[in-house]
ZAMI-295614 format. One record per residue (C-alpha): residue number from 1; residue in one letter; y, z, x. Coordinates in Angstrom, 3 decimals, padded with zeros to 6 digits. Example, Ala and Ser with C-alpha at 12.3 -4.5 7.8 and 13.67 -1.06 7.14 Angstrom:
// residues 2
PANU  num  residuo         v         w         u
PANU    1        a  -004.500   007.800   012.300
PANU    2        s  -001.060   007.140   013.670
***
This chain:
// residues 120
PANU  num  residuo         v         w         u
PANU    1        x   000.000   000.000   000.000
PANU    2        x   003.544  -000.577   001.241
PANU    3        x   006.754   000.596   000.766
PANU    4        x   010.235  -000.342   001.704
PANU    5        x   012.923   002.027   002.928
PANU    6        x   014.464   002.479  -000.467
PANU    7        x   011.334   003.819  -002.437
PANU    8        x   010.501   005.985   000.662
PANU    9        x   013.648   007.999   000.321
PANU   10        x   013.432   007.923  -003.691
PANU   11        x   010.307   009.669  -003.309
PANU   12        x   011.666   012.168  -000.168
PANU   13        x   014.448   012.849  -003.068
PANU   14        x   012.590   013.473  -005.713
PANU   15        x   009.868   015.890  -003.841
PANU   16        x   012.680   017.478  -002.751
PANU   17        x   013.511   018.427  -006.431
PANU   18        x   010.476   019.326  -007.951
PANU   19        x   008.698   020.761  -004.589
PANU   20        x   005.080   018.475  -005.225
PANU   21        x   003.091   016.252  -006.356
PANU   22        x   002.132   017.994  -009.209
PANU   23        x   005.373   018.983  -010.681
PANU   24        x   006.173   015.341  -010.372
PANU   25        x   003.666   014.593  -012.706
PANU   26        x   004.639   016.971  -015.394
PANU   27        x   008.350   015.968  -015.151
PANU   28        x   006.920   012.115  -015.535
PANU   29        x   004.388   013.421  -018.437
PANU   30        x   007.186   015.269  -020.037
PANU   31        x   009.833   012.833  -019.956
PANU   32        x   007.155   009.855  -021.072
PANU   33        x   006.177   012.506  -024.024
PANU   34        x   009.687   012.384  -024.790
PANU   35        x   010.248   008.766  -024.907
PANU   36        x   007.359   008.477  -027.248
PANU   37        x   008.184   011.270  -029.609
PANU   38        x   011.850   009.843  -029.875
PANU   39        x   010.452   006.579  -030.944
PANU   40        x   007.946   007.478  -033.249
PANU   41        x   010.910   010.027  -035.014
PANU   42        x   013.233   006.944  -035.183
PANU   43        x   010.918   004.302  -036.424
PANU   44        x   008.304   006.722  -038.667
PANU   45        x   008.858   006.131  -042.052
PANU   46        x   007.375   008.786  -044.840
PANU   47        x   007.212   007.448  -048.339
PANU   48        x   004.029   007.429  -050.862
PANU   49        x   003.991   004.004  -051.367
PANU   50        x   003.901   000.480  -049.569
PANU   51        x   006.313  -000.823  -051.575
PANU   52        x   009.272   001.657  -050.618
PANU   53        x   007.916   001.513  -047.132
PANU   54        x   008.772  -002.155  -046.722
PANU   55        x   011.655  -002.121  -048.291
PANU   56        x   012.847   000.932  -046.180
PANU   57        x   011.965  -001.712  -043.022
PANU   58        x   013.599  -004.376  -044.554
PANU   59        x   016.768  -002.331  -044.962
PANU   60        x   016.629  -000.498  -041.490
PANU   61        x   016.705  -003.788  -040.100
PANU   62        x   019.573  -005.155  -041.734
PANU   63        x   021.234  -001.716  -040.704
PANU   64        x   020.616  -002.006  -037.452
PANU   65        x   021.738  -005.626  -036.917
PANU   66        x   025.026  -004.711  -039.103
PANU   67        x   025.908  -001.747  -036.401
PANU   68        x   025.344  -004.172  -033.488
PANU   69        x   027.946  -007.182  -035.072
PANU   70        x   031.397  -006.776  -034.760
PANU   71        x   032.570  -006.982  -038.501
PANU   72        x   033.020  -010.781  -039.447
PANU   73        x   031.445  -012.038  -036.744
PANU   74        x   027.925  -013.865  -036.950
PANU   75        x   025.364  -011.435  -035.769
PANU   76        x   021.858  -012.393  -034.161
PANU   77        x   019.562  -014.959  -035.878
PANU   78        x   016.086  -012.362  -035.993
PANU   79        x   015.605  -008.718  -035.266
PANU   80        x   012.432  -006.836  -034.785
PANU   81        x   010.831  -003.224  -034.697
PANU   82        x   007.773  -001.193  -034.758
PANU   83        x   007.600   000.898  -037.561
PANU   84        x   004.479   004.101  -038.593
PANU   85        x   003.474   005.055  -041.776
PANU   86        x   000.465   006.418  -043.293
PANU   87        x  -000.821   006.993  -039.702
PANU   88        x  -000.671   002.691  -038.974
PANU   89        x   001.636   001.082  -036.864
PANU   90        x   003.016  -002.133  -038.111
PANU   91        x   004.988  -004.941  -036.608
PANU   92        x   008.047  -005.982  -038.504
PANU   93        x   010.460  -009.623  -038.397
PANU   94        x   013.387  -010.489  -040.286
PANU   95        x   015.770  -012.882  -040.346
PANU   96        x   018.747  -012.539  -042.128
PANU   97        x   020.835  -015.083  -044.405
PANU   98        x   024.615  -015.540  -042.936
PANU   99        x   026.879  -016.540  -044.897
PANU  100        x   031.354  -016.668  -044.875
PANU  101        x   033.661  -015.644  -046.884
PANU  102        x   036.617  -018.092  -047.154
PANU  103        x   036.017  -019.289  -043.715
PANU  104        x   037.545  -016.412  -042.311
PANU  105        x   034.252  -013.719  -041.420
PANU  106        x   030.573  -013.947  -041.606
PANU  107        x   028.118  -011.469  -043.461
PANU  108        x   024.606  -010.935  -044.354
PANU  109        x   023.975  -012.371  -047.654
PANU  110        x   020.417  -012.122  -048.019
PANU  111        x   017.069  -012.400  -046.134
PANU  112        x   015.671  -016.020  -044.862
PANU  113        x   012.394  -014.779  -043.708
PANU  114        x   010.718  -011.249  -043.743
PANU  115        x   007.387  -009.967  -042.250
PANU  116        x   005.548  -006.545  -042.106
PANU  117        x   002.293  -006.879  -040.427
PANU  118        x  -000.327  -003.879  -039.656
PANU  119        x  -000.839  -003.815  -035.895
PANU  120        x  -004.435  -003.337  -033.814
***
């Protein structure tokens, strides 16, 4: 295995914070655990029934391509996301509809193409 200078003294730095090997592993476990619990909070979706779960998906998208578009301006053409419910993971896709309002900004008027499919 080789290494170059600048992952040699990343790894002097960070033994020198945790002290060894195996407190480098927790921090990495921890901070992975992390990751994965602050995804599966954002993207888990508890409802009783299929229906309200997709359109919960459907709407979460739209929300999150409205808070990344400046207002008026046309957004992105498809967004997608992982989404849990009921214990499954599924994959979602959506594109939305743009449309303008007298030629001065763009919105979302609607959905072109939607998919929610069950994953593994």
């Amino acid at each position: 295995m080789e290494f170059n200078l600048n992952e040699l003294k990343i790894a002097v730095d960070v033994i020198n914070k945790f002290g060894n090997l195996v407190s480098i592993n927790n921090e990495i476990e921890r901070i992975e655990t992390e990751a994965e619990i602050e995804k599966k909070e954002y993207h888990t979706i508890e409802t009783d029934s299929y229906d309200k779960f997709e359109s919960i998906v459907r709407e979460t998208l739209i929300e999150e391509i409205q808070e990344d578009t400046p207002h008026g301006e046309y957004g992105c053409d498809s967004i997608e996301g992982e989404f849990y419910w009921n214990g499954e993971t599924y994959k979602a896709y959506l594109e939305p509809f743009w449309n303008r309002y007298d030629k001065q900004y763009y919105y979302i008027d609607g959905v072109e193409k939607f998919t929610l499919e069950k994953v593994g």
